[in-house]
C-alpha positions in Angstrom: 22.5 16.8 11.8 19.5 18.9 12.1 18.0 22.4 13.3 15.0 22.7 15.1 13.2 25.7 16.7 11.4 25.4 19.6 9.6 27.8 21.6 7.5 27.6 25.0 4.5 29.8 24.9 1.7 29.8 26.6 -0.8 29.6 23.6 -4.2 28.1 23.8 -4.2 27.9 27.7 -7.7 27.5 28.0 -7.6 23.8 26.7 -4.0 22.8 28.3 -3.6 21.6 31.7 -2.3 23.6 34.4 1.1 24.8 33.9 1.4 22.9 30.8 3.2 24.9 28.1 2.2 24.9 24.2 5.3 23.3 22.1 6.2 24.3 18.5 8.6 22.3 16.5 10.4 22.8 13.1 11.3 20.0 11.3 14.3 20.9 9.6 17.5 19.0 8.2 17.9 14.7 7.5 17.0 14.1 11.0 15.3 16.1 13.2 14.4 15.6 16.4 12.7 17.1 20.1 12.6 15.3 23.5 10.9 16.8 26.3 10.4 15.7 29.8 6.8 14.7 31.1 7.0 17.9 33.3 8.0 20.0 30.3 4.6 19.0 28.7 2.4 18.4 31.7 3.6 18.7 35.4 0.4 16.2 36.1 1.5 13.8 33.8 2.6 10.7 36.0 5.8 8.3 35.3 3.6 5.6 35.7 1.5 4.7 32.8 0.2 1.3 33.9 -3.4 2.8 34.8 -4.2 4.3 31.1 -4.7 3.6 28.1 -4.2 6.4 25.9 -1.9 9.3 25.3 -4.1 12.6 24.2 -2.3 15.1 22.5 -4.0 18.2 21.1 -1.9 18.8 17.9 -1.7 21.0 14.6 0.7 19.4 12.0 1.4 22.0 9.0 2.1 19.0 6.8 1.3 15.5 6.0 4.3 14.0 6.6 4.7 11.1 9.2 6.8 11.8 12.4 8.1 9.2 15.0 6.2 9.2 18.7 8.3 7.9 20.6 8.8 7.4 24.5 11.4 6.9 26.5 12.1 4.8 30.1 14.5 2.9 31.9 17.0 2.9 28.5 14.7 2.0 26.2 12.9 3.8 23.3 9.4 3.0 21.9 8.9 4.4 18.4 5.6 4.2 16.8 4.7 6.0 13.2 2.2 8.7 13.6 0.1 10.2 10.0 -2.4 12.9 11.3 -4.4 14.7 9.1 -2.9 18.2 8.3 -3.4 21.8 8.8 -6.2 21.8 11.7 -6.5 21.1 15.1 -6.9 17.3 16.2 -7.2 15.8 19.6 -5.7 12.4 19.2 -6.5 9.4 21.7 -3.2 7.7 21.2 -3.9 3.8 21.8 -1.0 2.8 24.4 -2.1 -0.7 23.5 0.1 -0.9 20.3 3.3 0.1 22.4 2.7 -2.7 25.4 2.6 -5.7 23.1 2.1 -6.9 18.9 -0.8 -6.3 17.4 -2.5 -9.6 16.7 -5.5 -8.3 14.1 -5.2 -8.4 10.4 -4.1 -10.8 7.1 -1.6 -8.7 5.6 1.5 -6.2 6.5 -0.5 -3.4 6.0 -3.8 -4.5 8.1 -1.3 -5.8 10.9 1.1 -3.0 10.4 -1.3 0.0 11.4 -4.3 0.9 13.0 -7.0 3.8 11.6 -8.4 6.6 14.2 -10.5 9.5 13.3 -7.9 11.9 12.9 -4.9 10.1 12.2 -3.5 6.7 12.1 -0.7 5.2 14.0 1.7 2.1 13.3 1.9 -1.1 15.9 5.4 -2.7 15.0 8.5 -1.5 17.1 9.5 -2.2 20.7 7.1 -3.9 23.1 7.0 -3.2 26.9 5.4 -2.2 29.6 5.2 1.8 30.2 5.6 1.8 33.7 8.5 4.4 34.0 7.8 6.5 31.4 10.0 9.4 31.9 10.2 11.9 28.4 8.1 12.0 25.0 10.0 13.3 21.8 8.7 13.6 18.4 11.1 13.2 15.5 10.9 13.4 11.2 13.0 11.8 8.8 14.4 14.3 5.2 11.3 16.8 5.8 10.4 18.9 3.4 9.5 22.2 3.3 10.5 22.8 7.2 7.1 21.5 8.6 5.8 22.9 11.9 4.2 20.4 14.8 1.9 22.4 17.4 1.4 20.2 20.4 -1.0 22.4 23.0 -2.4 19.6 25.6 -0.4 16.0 26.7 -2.7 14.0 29.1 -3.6 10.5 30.1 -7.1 8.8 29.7 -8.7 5.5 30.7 -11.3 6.0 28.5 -11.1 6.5 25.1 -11.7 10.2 24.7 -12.2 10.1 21.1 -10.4 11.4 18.3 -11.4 13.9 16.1 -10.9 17.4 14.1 -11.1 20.4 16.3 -11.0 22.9 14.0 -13.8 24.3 12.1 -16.3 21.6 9.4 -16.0 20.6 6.9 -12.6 19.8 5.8 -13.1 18.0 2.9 -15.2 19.5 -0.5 -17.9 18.2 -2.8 -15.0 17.3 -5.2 -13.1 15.5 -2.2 -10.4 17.8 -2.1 -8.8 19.2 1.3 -10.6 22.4 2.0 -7.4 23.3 4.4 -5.0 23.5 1.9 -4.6 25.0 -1.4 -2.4 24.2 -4.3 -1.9 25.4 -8.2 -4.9 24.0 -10.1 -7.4 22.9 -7.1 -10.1 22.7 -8.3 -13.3 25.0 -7.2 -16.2 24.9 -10.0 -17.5 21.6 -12.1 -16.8 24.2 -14.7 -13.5 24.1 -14.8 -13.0 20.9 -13.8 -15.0 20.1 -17.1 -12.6 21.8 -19.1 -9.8 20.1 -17.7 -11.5 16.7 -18.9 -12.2 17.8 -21.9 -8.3 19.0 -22.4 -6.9 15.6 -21.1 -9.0 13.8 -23.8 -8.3 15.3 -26.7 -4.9 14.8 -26.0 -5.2 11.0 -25.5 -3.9 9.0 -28.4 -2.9 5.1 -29.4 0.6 5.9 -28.4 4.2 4.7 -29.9 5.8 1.9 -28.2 5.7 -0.5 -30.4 2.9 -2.7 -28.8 0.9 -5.3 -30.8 -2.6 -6.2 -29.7 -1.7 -7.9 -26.8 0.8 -5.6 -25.6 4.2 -7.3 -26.5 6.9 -5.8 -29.0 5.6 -6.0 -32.2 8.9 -6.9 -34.1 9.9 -10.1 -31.3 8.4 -13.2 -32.0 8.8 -16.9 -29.9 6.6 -19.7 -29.6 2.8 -18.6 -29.4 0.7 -20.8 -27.5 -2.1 -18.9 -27.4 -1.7 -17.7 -23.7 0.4 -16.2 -21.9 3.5 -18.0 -20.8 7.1 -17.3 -19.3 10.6 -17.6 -21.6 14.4 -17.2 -21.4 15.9 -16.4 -24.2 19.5 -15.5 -24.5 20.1 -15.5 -20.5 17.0 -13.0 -20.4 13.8 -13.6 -18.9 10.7 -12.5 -20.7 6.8 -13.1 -20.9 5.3 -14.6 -23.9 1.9 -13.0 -25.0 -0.4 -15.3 -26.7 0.8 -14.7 -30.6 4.4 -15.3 -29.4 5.4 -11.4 -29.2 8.0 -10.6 -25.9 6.4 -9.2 -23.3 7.5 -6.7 -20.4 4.3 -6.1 -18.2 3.7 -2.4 -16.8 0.6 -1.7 -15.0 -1.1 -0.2 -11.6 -3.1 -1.7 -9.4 -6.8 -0.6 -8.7 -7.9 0.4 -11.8 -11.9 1.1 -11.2 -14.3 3.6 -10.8 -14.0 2.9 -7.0 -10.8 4.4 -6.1 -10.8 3.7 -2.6 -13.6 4.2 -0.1 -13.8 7.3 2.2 -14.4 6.5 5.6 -17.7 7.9 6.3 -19.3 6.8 9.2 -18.9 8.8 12.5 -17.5 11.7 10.6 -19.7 12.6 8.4 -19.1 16.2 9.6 -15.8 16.2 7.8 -17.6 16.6 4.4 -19.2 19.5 2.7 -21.2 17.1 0.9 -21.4 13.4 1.2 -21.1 10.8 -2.0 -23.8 8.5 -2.9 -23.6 5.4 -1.7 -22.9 2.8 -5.1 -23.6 -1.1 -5.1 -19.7 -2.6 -6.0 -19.5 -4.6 -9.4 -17.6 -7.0 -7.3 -19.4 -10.4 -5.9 -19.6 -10.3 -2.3 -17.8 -6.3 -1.5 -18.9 -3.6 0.3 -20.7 -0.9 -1.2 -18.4 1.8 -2.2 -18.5 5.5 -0.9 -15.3 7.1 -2.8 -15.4 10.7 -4.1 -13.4 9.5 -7.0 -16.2 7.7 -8.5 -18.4 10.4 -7.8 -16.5 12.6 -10.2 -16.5 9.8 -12.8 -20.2 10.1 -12.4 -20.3 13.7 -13.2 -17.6 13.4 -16.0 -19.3 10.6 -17.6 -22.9 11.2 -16.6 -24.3 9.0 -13.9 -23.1 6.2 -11.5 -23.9 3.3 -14.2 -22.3 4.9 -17.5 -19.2 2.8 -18.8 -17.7 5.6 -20.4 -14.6 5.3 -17.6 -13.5 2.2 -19.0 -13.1 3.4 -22.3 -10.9 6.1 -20.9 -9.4 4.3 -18.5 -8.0 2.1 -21.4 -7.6 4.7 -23.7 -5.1 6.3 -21.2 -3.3 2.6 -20.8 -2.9 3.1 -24.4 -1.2 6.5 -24.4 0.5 5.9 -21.2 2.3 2.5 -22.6 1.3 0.9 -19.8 0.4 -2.6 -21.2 -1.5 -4.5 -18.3 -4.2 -3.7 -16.0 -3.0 -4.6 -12.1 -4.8 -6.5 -9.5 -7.6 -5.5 -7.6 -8.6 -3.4 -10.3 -13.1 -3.4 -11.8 -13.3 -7.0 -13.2 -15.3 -4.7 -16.2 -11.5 -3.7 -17.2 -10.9 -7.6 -17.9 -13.7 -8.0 -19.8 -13.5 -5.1 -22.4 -10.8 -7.8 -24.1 -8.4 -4.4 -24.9 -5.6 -5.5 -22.3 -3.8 -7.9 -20.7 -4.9 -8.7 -16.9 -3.6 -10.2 -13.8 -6.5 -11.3 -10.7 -5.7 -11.7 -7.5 -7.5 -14.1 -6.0 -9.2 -15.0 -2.5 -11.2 -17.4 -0.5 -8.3 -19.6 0.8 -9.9 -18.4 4.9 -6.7 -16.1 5.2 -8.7 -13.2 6.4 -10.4 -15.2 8.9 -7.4 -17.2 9.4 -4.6 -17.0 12.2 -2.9 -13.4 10.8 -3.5 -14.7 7.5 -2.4 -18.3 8.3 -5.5 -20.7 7.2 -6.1 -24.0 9.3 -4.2 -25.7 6.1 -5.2 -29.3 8.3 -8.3 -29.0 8.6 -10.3 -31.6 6.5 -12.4 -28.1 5.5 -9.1 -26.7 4.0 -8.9 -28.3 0.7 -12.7 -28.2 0.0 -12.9 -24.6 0.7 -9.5 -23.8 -1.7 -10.8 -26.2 -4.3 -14.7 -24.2 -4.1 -12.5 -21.0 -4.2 -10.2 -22.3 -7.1 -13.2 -23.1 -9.3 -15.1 -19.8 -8.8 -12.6 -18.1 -9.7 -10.2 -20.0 -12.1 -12.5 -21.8 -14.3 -14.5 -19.6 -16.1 -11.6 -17.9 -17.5 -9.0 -20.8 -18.4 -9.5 -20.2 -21.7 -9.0 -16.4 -21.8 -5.8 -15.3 -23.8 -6.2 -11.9 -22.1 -5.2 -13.3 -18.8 -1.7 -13.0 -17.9 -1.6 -14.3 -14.7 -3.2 -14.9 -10.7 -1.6 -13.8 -7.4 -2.5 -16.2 -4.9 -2.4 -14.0 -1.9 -0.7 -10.4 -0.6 2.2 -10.0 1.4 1.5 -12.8 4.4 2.8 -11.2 7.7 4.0 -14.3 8.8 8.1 -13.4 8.5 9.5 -12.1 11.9 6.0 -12.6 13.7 6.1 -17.0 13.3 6.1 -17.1 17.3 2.9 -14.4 17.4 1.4 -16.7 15.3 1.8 -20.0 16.9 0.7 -18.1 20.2 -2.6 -16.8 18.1 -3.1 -20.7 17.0 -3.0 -22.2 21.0 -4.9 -19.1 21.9 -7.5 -19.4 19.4 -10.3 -22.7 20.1 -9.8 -26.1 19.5 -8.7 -26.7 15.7 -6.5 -28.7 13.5 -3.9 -26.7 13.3 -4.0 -26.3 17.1 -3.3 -29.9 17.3 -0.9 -30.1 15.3 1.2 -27.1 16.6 0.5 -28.9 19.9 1.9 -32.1 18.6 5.3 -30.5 17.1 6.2 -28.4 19.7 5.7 -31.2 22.3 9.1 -32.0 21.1 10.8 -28.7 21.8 9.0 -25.2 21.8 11.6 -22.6 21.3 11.4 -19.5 18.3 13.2 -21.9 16.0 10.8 -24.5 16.3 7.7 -22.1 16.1 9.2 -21.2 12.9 9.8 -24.1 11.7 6.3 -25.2 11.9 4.7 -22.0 10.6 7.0 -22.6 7.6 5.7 -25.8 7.5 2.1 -24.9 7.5 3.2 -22.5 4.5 4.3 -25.5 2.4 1.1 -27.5 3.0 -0.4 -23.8 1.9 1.0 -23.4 -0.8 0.7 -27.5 -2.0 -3.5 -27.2 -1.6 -3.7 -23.9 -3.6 -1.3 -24.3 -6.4 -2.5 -27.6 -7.1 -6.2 -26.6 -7.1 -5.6 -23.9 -9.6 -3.6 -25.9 -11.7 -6.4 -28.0 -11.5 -9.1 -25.5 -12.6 -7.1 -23.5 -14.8 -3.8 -25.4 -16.7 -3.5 -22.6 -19.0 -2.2 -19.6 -17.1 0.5 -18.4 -14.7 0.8 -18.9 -11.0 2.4 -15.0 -10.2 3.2 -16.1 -6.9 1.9 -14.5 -3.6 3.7 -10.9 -3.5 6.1 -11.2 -0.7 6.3 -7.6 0.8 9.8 -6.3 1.5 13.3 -7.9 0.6 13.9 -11.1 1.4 11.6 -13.5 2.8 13.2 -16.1 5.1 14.7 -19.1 3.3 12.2 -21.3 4.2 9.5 -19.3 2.3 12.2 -18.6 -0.7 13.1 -22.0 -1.6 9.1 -22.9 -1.2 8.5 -20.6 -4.3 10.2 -22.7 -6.8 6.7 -23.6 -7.2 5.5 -21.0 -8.7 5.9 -19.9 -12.3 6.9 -16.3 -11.4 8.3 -14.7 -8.4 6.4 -11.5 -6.7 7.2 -9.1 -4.3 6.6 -5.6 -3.4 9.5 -3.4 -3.0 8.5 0.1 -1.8 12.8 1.9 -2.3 13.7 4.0 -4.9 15.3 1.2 -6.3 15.2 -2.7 -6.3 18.1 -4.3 -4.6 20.1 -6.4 -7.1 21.4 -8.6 -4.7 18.0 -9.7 -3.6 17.3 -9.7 -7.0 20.4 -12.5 -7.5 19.7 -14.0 -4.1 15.9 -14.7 -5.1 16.9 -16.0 -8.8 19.8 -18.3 -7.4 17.4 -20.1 -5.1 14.2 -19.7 -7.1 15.2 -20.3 -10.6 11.9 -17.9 -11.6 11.5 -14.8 -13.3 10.6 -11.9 -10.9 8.1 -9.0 -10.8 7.3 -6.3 -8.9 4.0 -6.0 -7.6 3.7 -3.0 -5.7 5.8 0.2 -5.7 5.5 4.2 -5.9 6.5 7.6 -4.9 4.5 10.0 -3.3 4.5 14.1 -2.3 3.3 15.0 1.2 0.6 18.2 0.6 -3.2 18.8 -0.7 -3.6 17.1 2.7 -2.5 13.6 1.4 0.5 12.0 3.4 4.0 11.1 0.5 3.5 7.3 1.1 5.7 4.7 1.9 8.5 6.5 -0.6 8.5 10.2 -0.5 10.3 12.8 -3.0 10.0 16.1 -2.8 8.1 17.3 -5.7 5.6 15.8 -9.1 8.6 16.4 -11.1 10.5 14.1 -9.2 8.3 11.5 -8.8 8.7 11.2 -12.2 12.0 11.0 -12.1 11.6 8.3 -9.7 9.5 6.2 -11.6 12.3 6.1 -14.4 15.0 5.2 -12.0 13.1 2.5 -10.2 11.5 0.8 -13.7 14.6 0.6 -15.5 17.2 -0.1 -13.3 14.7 -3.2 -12.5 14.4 -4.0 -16.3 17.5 -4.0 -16.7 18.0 -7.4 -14.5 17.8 -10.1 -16.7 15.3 -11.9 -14.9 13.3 -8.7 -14.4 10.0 -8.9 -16.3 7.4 -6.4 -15.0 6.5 -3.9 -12.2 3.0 -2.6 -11.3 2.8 0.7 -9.6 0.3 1.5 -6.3 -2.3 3.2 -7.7 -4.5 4.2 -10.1 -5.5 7.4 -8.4 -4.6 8.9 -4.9 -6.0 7.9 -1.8 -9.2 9.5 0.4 -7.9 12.7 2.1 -9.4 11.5 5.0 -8.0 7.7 4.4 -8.8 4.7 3.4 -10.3 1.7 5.6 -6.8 1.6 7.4 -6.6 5.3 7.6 -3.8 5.4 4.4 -4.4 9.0 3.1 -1.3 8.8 0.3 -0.7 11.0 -2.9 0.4 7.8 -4.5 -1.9 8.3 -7.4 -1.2 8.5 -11.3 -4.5 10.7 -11.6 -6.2 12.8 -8.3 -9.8 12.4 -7.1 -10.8 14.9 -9.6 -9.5 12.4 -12.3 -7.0 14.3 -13.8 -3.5 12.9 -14.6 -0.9 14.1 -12.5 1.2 15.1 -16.2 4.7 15.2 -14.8 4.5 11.5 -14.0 2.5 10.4 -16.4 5.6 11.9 -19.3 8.0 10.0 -17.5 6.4 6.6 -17.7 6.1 7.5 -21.4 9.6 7.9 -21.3 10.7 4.9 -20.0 7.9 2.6 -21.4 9.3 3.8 -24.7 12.8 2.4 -24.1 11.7 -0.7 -22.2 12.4 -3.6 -24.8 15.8 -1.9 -25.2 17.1 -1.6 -21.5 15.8 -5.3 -20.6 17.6 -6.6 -24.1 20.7 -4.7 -23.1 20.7 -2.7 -25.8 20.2 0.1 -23.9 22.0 1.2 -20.8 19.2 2.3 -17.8 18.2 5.7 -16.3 20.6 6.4 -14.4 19.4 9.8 -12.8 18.5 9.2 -8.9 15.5 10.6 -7.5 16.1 13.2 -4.8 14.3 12.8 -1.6 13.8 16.3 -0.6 
């Protein structure tokens, strides 16, 4: 199954232990793996872990790519996901928190699902236990590419937290944001050039050939136009409706701004050759952002308060065929009345909730949706440009219903307490705890929809993008409420039969809200899908789109995101190359000529006119 290299020498003995050895792994092959003893790494290192709480490895990874940590005791295995920035030196304080038990902070899969350190981030889901027998460490990669090596000079045990951080020589990051320990054809190293690379991309830009009419539906369909957006079958296929009766297959990204994620400045503001201003957000009630990205949109478009991005930014929707601008994305996009928009909206108390789960009984709840609801939903009830609101992001709630109950009686006195208290009085076992989460999700989902309805008659409820396949049937059969089905599928491809499952029980048309393919290098980490080159990625994107559209419930997809993520991570330490243009703002071009591709033949394949891309991506 795999090859891997090892050797034992004694390399950077001044910062390893006594008798500890420096390791070297090759990743090479579909699965590769290395397992040492605790006395191959450290003869200090007890069996005994009971005492500490972190693991500190001193580590060099030539690559991006995430590997499994895992260790091993009394027949069991404990896996955890490591990402640690690339190419240098990095001391990381591995939290042995996240391998004793769940971890109970965060809304959503991915604030529950990982945890940010300075110099890498690690996952939290896996199996629990103590590590009081502790008795090997092995490190392991799924398809690598490009036979990535894994240093690992110094394994020890800390009480304290030690800290984690580069070791290597400052700054690793450029005034462009780009990672200074890595180089790549076309990085960027004078405004100069990067000028001229603007200046190439827009002259190229141009209204584009799909077929669109002004709202973004197929010019030559027509249905009943209501003067919103609405949802159809016709002919056993699925469709929007844009507001002058045109079909309508939605394509967008998410995070369409000048914002591009934040960098995480603050303790490490060594990392950085020079540090980005500091902007007010457009948005009500954010954090001010501190992203390189919209410092370069700055010097492209001269200064932090020109508009001149949004122009572009739909300019490129235009040429791309991408006829929707995703959620979270600059509310200024929404207004420029150029394309349709979806909002994703907040304020129901899931972030300050129980892992996302409001106290839905308290007398508060409904007063606080309602508030929320006509913030939000009002003022744009009469706006044909809006397609549609997401009501909330991938709940964590499936497969954790007994963590949650056990946060709720934890947690002070509430109304939710009580009644948890009062139902499982009758029986408290995992299939009651379930049942009453799921519960709580119907009275959820009864205060919200109904207060949006309320605020806003006129446009679609998207649903609450379920992330993964299948939710459990409780939460399925609770979404006939909505008018369109959403989840987030990161695969290379959709699974039809949880495409029929979801259909069968729901009855809705379905979207995809979140998806893409990444590349591990220019010190970004591949993402939740990797493949091994741009090329591909394109290929990818063909694949996954129109083997989708070609469902006949199938009516739109929404790739994650507008532009890659921080090299040194976002505020969960995601560092991906997930992005349909780089920090610098350039297009990555072999991507970007596939969407046009398939955006081209998207009427066709979800008509079945057309039979689907049929070309798979190849992982490595």
């Amino acid at each position: 199954m795999f090859r891997l290299l090892f050797t034992a020498a004694f390399l950077y003995l001044f910062s390893s232990p006594a008798g500890a050895a420096s390791q070297r792994v090759v990743f090479d092959g579909p699965e590769s793996e290395r397992k040492w003893t605790l006395k191959e790494l450290n003869p200090e290192l007890p069996s005994d872990w009971s005492p500490y709480n972190f693991l500190v490895l001193e580590m060099k990874a030539s690559s991006p790519q995430r590997f499994w940590l895992a260790f091993h005791g009394k027949g069991t295995v404990q896996r955890r996901q490591m990402h640690p920035l690339a190419n240098v030196w990095i001391r990381a304080a591995v939290p042995l928190q996240y391998y004793r038990q769940p971890n109970r902070a965060g809304h959503d899969l991915a604030s529950v699902g990982k945890v940010p350190r300075n110099s890498f981030w690690i996952g939290t889901g896996g199996v629990y236990g103590p590590l009081n027998a502790v008795d090997a460490i092995s490190v392991a990669m799924q398809a690598p590419l490009g036979q990535p090596v894994l240093e690992i000079r110094s394994v020890t045990l800390a009480r304290d937290d030690p800290g984690s951080d580069i070791l290597d020589r400052k700054p690793v990051v450029d005034q462009f944001g780009q990672w200074i320990p890595a180089d790549w054809p076309g990085k960027i190293t004078s405004l100069d050039q990067l000028k001229k690379g603007w200046s190439g991309e827009k002259a190229a830009l141009g209204a584009g050939d799909f077929d669109y009419c002004r709202y973004g539906g197929y010019r030559n369909t027509k249905a009943k136009a209501t003067g919103f957006f609405r949802v159809e079958q016709l002919d056993g296929r699925w469709w929007f409706v844009d507001p002058d009766g045109h079909l309508f297959f939605s394509t967008s990204s998410t995070g369409m701004g000048n914002g591009g994620g934040d960098a995480r400045l603050q303790g490490r503001e060594d990392y950085f050759a020079a540090m980005p201003p500091i902007e007010p957000s457009p948005q009500p009630n954010r954090r001010p952002r501190t992203g390189f990205y919209s410092w370069n949109l700055a010097r492209r478009h001269g200064g932090a308060d020109s508009t001149g991005w949004i122009d572009l930014a739909l300019s490129r929707l235009d040429t791309w065929g991408l006829n929707t601008i995703g959620n979270w994305s600059d509310s200024r996009l929404w207004d420029a009345h150029r394309k349709a928009y979806v909002v994703n909206l907040r304020g129901w108390g899931m972030e300050t909730g129980y892992m996302g789960m409001p106290d839905v009984y308290s007398d508060e709840f409904p007063k606080i949706v309602d508030k929320s609801a006509a913030e939000q939903c009002a003022p744009r009830r009469n706006d044909p440009w809006l397609l549609g609101y997401f009501i909330a992001n991938e709940p964590p709630w499936p497969g954790r219903e007994s963590l949650v109950v056990d946060i709720i009686l934890d947690r002070p006195p509430s109304a939710i307490q009580r009644e948890a208290k009062a139902f499982l009085a009758q029986g408290d076992t995992p299939e009651r705890r379930r049942e009453f989460i799921y519960r709580a999700y119907e009275r959820y989902l009864e205060v919200i929809n109904a207060a949006i309805r309320r605020h806003d008659p006129n446009h679609l409820n998207l649903g609450l993008r379920f992330g993964g396949g299948l939710p459990p049937a409780e939460m399925l059969r609770a979404s006939k409420t909505f008018d369109v089905y959403s989840m987030n599928v990161y695969s290379t491809s959709v699974n039809r039969k949880v495409l029929e499952e979801i259909y069968k029980v729901t009855g809705r048309p379905i979207i995809v809200g979140e998806f893409h393919f990444g590349v591990p290098g220019r010190g970004l980490a591949a993402g939740l899908v990797q493949v091994r080159d741009q090329a591909e990625r394109g290929v990818a994107y063909r694949y996954y789109v129109e083997q989708a559209a070609a469902f006949p419930a199938f009516i739109g997809t929404s790739w994650f995101q507008w532009v890659d993520q921080p090299s040194t991570g976002r505020m969960d330490g995601e560092n991906y190359n997930i992005g349909l243009v780089d920090v610098t703002d350039r297009p990555y071009t072999e991507l970007i000529e596939a969407m046009k591709a398939t955006h081209r033949r998207l009427y066709s394949v979800h008509a079945g006119q057309t039979e689907p891309f049929g070309v798979k991506p190849r992982p490595q």
